[in-house]
C-alpha positions in Angstrom: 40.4 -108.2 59.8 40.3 -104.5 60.8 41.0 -101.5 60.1 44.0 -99.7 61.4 42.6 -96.4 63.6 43.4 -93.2 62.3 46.1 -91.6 65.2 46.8 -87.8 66.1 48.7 -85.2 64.8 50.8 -85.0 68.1 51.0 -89.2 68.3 52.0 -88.6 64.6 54.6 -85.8 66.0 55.9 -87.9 68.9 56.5 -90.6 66.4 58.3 -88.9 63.9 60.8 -86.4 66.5 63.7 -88.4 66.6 64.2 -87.8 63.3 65.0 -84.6 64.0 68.1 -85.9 65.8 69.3 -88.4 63.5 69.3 -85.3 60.6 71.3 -83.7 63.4 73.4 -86.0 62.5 73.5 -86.7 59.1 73.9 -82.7 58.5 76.7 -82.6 60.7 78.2 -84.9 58.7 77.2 -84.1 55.0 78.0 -80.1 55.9 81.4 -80.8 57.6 83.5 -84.2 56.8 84.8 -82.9 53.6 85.9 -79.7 55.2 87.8 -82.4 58.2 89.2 -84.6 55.2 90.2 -81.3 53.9 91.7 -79.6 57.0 93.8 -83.8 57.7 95.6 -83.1 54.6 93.2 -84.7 51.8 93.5 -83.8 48.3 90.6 -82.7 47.0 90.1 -85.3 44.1 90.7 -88.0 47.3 87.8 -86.7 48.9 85.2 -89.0 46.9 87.1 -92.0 47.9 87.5 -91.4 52.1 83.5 -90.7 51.7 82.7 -94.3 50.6 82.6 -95.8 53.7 78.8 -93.7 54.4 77.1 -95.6 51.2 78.8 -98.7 51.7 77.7 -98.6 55.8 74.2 -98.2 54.7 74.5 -101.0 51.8 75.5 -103.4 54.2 73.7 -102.2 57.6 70.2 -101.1 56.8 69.6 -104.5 55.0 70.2 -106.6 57.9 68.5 -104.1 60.4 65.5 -104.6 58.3 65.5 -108.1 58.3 65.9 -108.5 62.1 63.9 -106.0 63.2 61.2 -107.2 61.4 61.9 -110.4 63.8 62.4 -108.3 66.8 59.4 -108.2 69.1 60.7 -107.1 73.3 60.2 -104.9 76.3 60.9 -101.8 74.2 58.9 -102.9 71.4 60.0 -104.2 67.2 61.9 -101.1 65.9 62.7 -98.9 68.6 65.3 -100.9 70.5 67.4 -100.1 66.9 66.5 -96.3 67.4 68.3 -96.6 70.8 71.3 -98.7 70.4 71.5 -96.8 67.0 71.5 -93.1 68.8 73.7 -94.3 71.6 76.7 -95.6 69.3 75.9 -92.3 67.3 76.1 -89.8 69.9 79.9 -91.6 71.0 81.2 -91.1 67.2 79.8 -87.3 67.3 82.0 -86.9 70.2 84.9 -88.8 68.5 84.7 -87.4 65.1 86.0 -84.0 65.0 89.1 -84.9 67.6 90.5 -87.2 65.1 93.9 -87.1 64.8 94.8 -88.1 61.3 93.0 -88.3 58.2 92.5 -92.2 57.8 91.4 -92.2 61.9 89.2 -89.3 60.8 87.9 -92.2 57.6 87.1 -95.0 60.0 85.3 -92.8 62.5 83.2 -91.7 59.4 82.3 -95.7 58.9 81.0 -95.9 62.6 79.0 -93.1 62.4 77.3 -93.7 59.2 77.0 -97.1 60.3 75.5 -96.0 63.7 73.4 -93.4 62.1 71.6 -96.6 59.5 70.8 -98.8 62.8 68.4 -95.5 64.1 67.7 -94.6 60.4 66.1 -97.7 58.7 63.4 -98.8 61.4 62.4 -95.6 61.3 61.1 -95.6 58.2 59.6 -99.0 58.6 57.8 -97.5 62.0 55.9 -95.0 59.9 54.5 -97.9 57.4 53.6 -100.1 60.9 51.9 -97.6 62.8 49.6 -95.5 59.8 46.9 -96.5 58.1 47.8 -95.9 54.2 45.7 -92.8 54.0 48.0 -91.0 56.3 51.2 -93.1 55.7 52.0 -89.5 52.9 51.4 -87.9 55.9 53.7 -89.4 58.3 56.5 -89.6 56.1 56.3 -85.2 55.6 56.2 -85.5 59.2 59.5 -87.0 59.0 60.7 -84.8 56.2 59.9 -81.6 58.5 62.1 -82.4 61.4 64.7 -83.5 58.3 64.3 -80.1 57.7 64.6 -78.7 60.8 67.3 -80.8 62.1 69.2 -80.1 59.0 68.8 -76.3 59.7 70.1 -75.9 63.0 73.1 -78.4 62.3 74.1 -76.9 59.2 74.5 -73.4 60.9 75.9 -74.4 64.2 79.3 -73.7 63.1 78.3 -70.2 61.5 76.2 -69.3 64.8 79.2 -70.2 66.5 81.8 -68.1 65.1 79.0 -65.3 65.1 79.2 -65.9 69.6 83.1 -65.3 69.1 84.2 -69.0 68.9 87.7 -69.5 67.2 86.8 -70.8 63.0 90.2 -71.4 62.5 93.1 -73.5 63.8 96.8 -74.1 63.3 97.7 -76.7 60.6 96.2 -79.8 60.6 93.8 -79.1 63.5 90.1 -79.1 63.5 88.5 -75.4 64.3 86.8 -74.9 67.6 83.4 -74.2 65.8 83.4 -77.7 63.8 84.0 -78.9 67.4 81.9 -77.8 69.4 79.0 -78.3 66.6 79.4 -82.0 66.7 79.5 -81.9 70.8 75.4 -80.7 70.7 74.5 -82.3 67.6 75.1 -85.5 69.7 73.6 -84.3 72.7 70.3 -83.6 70.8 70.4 -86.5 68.4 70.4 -88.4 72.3 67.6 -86.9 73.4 65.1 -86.8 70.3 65.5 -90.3 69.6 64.7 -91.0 73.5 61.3 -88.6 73.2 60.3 -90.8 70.4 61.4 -94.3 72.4 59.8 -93.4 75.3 56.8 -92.1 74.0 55.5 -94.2 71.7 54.3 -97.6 71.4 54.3 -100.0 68.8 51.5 -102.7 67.4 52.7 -106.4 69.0 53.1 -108.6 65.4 50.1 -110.6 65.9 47.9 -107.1 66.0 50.0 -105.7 63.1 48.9 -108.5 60.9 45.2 -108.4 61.8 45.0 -105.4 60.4 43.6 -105.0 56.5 46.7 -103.7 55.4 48.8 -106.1 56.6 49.0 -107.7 53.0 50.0 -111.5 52.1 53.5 -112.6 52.8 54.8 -115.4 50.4 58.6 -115.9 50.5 59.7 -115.3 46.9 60.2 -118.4 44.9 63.9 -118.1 43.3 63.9 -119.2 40.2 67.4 -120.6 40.4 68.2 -120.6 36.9 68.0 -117.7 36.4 69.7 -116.6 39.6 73.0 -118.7 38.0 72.6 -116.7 34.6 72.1 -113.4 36.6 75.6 -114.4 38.5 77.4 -115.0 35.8 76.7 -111.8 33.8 77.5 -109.8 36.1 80.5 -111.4 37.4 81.7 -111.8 34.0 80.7 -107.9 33.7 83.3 -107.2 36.7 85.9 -109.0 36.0 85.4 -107.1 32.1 85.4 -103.9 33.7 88.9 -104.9 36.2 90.5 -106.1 33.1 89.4 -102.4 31.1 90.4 -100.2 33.8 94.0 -101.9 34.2 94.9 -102.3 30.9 93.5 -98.8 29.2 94.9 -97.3 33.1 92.0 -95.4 34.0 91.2 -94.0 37.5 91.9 -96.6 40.7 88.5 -95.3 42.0 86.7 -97.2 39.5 88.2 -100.6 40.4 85.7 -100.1 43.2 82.3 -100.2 41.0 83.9 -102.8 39.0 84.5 -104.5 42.9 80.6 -104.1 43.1 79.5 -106.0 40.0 81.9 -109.4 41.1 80.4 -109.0 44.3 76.8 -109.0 43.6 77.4 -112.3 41.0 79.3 -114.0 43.4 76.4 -113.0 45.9 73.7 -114.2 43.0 75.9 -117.7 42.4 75.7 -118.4 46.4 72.0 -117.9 46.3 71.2 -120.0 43.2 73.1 -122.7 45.1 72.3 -122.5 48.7 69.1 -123.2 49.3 68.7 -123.1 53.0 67.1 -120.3 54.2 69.1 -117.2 56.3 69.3 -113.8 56.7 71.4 -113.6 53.6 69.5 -115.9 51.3 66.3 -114.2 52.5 67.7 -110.7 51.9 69.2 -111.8 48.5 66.1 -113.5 47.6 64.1 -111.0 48.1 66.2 -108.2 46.4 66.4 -110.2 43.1 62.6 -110.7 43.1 61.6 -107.4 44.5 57.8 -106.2 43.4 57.1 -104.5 39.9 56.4 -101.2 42.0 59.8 -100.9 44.0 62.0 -101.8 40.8 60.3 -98.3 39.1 60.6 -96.4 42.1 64.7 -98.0 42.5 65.1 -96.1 39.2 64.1 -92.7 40.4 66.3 -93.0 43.5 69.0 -93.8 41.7 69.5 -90.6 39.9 67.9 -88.8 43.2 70.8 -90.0 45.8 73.5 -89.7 42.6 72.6 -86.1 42.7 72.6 -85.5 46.2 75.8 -86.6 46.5 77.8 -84.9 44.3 76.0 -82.0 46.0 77.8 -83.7 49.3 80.8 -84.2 48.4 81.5 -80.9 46.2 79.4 -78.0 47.5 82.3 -76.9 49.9 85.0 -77.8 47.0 83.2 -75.9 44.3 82.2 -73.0 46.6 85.4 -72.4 48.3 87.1 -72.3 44.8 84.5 -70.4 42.4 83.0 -67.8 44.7 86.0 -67.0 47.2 88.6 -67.8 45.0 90.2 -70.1 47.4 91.6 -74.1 47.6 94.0 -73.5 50.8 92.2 -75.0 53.8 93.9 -72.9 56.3 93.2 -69.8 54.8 90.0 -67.3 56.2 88.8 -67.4 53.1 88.4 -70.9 52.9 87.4 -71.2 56.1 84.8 -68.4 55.3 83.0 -70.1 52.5 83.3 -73.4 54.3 80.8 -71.6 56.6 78.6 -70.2 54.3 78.3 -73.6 52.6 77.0 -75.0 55.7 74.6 -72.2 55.5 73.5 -72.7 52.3 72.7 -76.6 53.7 71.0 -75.3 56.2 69.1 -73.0 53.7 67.8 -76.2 51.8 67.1 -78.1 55.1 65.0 -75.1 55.8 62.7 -74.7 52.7 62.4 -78.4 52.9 60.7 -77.9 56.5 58.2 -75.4 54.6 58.2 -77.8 51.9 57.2 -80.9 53.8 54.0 -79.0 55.1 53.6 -78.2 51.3 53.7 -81.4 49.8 50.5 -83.1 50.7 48.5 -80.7 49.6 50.7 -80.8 46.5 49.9 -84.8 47.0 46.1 -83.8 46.7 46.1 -81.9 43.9 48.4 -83.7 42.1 49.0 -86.9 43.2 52.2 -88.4 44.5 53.7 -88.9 41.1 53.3 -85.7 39.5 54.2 -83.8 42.4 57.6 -85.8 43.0 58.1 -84.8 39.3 57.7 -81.3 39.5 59.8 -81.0 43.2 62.7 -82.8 41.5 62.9 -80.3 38.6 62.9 -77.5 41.3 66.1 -79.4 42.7 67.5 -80.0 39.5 67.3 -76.1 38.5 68.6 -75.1 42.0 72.1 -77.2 41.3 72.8 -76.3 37.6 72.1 -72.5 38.8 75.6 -72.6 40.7 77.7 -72.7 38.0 76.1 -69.0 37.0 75.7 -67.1 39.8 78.6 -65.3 41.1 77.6 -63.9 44.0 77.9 -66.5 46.7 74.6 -64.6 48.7 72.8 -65.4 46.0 73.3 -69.3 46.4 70.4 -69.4 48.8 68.3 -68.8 45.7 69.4 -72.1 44.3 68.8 -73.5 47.5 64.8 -73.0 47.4 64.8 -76.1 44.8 67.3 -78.2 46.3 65.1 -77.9 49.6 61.6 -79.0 47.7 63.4 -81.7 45.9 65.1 -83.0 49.4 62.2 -83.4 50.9 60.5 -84.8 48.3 63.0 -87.0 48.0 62.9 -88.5 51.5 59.1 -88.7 51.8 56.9 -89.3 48.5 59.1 -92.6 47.1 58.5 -94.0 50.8 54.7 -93.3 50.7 54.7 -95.2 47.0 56.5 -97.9 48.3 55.0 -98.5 51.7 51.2 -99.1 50.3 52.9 -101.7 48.1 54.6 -104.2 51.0 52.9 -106.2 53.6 53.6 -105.3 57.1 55.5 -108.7 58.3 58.4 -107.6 55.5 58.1 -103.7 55.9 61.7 -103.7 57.7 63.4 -106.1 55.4 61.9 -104.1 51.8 63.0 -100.8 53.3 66.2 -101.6 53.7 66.8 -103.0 50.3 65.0 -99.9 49.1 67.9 -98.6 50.6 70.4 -100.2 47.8 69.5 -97.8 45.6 70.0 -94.5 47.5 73.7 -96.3 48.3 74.4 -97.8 45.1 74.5 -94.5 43.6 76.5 -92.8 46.2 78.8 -95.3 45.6 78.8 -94.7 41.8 79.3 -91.0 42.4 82.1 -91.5 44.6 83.8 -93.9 42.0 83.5 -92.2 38.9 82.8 -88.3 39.9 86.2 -87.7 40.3 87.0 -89.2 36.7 84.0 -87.6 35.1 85.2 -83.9 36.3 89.2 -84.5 35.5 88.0 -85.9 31.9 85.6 -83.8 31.2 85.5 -80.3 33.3 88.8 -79.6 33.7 89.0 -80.8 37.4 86.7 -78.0 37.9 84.5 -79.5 41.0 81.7 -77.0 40.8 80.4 -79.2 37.2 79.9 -81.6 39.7 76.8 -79.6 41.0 75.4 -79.5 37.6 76.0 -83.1 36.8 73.6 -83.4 40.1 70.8 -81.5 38.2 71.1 -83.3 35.0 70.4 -86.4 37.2 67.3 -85.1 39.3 65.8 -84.2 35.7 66.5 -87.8 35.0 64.9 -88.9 37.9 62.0 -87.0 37.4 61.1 -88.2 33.9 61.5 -91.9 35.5 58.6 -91.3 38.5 56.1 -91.1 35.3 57.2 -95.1 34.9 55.7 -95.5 38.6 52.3 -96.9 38.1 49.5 -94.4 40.3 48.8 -96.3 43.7 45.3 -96.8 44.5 43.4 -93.9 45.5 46.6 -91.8 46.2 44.4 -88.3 45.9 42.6 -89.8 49.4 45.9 -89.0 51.1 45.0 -87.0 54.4 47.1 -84.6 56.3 46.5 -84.5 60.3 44.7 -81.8 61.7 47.3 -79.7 63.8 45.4 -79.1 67.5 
C-alpha cells in the first residue's frame, strides 16, 4: 500500500478546467430558461413545473453514470470518456435551445441538456476524489468551485455584454431575442473546448493502481437487510398513495401530485429491492442508497435545504426582479426585458464572488475547519436572499449577491471534500451520484410545492420565494454541526500557485 503523490497546482488546474465549461452551461441555463418559458407564452406560476425535467435528469442520470463509470476502464481512461460524450450532446442542445419553436419543444430540449450536462457533471466530481490524496482533495474541489465561478460570470453576462456591442434584446412576440441567442451559441462552443483541455490533458490512475493506494478504503457490498427494505416500501408507498388521495380530495395544487408521484416511486423501488436479489445496476444503486454511510446521511441533510434554496433562487430571481424592482410582468416589454438582463448580472455577480470565494475557502478550511466554515458561508447566502425583499434599488442587488456567491461555492465544494474522505475509491462514482439525490430531490420539492407555498401564503408574490431560500440555507447551516469532524481536516493543504 502507498501513498498517493501529492500533484501540481497546474495538474490540479488542468484537471479541474472543464468545469469551467460545463458552468457555462449550467449558467446559461439557470440565468435564461425561465426568461425562454417566459418569452413561449408560460405563466409565471407554470414556470416551476416545465423546470422539473433539470432535477429529475440528474435523479435519474448521475446515478447510473456513477455506477458505470466506476466500471469503465478504456483508451481514454474511467471518467473522462463521460466528460466527452457528455460535452458533445451538450454543446448540440446549446445550439438547439434558444431556436425552439414552442414552449413544450423549448421543455424537452431543457431535459436533454440537463441530462447532457449530468453525464460531463457527475465523473467529474468523482475524478477529483480518484486523482488527490485527501489532504488536497479540499483543494481540488475550490479548484472546481473557481472556474464555477468564473464560468458562471462570463455566461451570466453574455447577454448584457451583448446588448452593450448593439445586439437586438428584444424580439417580436413569441420569439427568442438575438442576445439569448447568440449567448447560448459560445457558451457551447467553450463548454466544447474546456472539457477537451481537461480530456486531453490529463490522465487517470488504471483501477488496479487506484486501489493500491492507502486511500483506497474497503469495499463490502452493503448487506440489505430485506425486512426492513419491505417495511421501508410499504411506508412510503402507503405515504404516496396518502398524499394522492389528500391532494384530490381537499383539491390542492396538481403540482403536488408530483412529490406524492415520488414517494410511490421510491416504495415500489424499495419493494423490488427487498425481493430481487440478483445483483444489477439497479439493485446495486438501490442498495447502496438505502444503506448509505452514517457520514453521507448528515451531509444529505445539509444539501437538502442547500439545493431547496438555490432553486427557488433559479426559478424566481428573474420573476421577482422583473415585477418588484421594474415594476414589470409583460415579457415583451423593455422593461422586462431590461431587468431580465440585470438578473443575469446579478448571477454573474454571485458566480463572481464565488471565484474570490473559492480561493478564500481553504484558508477558511484551516482556520476553521470544513464544518464551521460551511456554516458560516451558508449564513452569508442565507442573508444575501432574504435582503431582496428590502432593497429597492435593483443596483443594490449586487450587495446581496456577495453572500449568495460564498454560500455557492461553499456549497459545491466543502460537502464533496466531507464526503469524498469517507468512500473507497472502487465506489467513488456510484456514492457521488447518489449524493446527487439530495441536491435533486429538493429541486424537485421546490418545483412542486413553491408555487403552492407563494399563492397560499405570499399572495403569489414570487419575490418571498427568495426569502424562503434563506430561511432554508440557515437551516442548512445549523444541520452541518450534525456532521461529525473528518480526521485531521485542519491538515487540508492548498497548492502552491507557480
Amino acid at each position: 500500500m502507498t501513498s498517493k503523490p501529492r500533484v501540481s497546482f497546474w495538474q490540479i488546474w488542468n484537471m479541474c478546467f472543464g468545469f469551467l465549461g460545463i458552468q457555462f452551461g449550467f449558467a446559461l441555463q439557470n440565468a435564461n430558461v425561465s426568461r425562454i418559458f417566459q418569452t413561449l407564452g408560460a405563466d409565471v406560476n407554470e414556470i416551476p413545473i416545465l423546470w422539473i425535467a433539470a432535477p429529475l435528469t440528474g435523479l435519474i442520470v448521475q446515478p447510473i453514470v456513477g455506477y458505470y463509470s466506476d466500471r469503465t476502464w478504456n483508451r481514454l481512461g474511467r471518467r473522462r470518456p463521460y466528460f466527452l460524450f457528455g460535452a458533445i450532446l451538450t454543446t448540440l442542445a446549446l445550439f438547439v435551445m434558444p431556436n425552439s419553436p414552442t414552449l413544450w419543444i423549448a421543455a424537452g430540449v431543457l431535459w436533454i441538456l440537463d441530462a447532457s450536462i449530468n453525464v460531463s457533471m457527475e465523473p467529474f466530481r468523482a475524478f477529483v476524489g480518484d486523482q488527490l490524496p485527501p489532504k488536497q482533495r479540499a483543494a481540488g474541489y475550490a479548484m472546481q468551485s473557481f472556474f464555477i465561478g468564473i464560468g458562471a460570470v462570463v455566461a451570466s453576462l453574455l447577454p448584457w455584454i451583448l446588448a452593450r456591442f448593439g445586439v437586438e434584446n428584444t424580439a417580436e412576440a413569441g420569439a427568442i431575442p438575438d442576445t439569448v441567442k447568440y449567448a447560448f451559441y459560445a457558451g457551447g462552443a467553450i463548454l466544447f473546448a474546456a472539457v477537451g483541455w481537461t480530456v486531453f490533458s490529463t490522465r487517470e490512475y488504471p483501477p488496479d493502481v487506484l486501489n493500491s493506494f492507502d486511500d483506497a478504503g474497503t469495499v463490502e457490498e452493503p448487506k440489505i437487510n430485506t425486512g426492513r427494505a419491505r417495511r421501508d416500501g410499504v411506508l412510503w408507498l402507503m405515504a404516496g398513495v396518502l398524499a394522492v388521495a389528500l391532494i384530490y380530495f381537499q383539491s390542492l395544487e396538481a403540482e403536488l401530485y408530483l412529490l406524492a408521484a415520488g414517494l410511490i416511486v421510491y416504495g415500489i423501488a424499495l419493494l423490488v429491492l427487498s425481493a430481487w436479489q440478483r445483483r444489477n445496476a439497479f439493485t446495486a444503486i438501490m442498495s447502496d442508497l438505502h444503506e448509505m454511510p452514517p457520514a453521507m446521511r448528515r451531509l444529505a441533510v445539509v444539501q437538502f435545504f442547500s439545493w431547496f434554496a438555490l432553486f427557488a433562487m433559479w426559478i424566481y430571481t428573474t420573476s421577482g426582479v422583473t415585477q418588484v424592482h421594474y415594476g414589470t410582468t409583460d415579457p415583451q416589454s423593455a422593461a422586462y426585458n431590461e431587468g431580465a438582463n440585470w438578473v443575469g448580472v446579478l448571477f454573474a455577480a454571485y458566480s463572481g464572488f464565488a471565484a474570490i470565494a473559492a480561493i478564500v475557502i481553504p484558508f477558511m478550511v484551516r482556520g476553521f475547519g470544513l464544518r464551521v466554515s460551511h456554516l458560516i458561508n451558508l449564513w452569508l447566502g442565507a442573508l444575501g436572499l432574504a435582503s431582496f425583499v428590502f432593497i429597492r434599488d435593483p443596483q443594490f442587488l449586487i450587495v446581496a449577491m456577495i453572500g449568495v456567491g460564498f454560500a455557492w461555492a461553499s456549497i459545491v465544494s466543502l460537502p464533496y471534500a466531507l464526503l469524498s474522505n469517507n468512500l473507497p475509491a472502487a465506489k467513488m462514482g456510484v456514492y457521488m451520484g447518489i449524493f446527487n439525490f439530495f441536491i435533486v430531490i429538493p429541486q424537485l420539492l421546490a418545483a412542486s410545492v413553491l408555487g403552492f407555498m407563494l399563492r397560499a401564503f405570499a399572495g403569489g408574490q414570487p419575490i418571498y420565494a427568495l426569502v424562503i431560500g434563506g430561511a432554508s440555507l440557515f437551516i442548512a447551516g445549523l444541520a452541518v454541526l450534525r456532521v461529525a469532524n473528518p480526521q485531521a481536516e485542519h491538515a487540508t493543504t492548498v497548492p502552491a500557485a507557480p
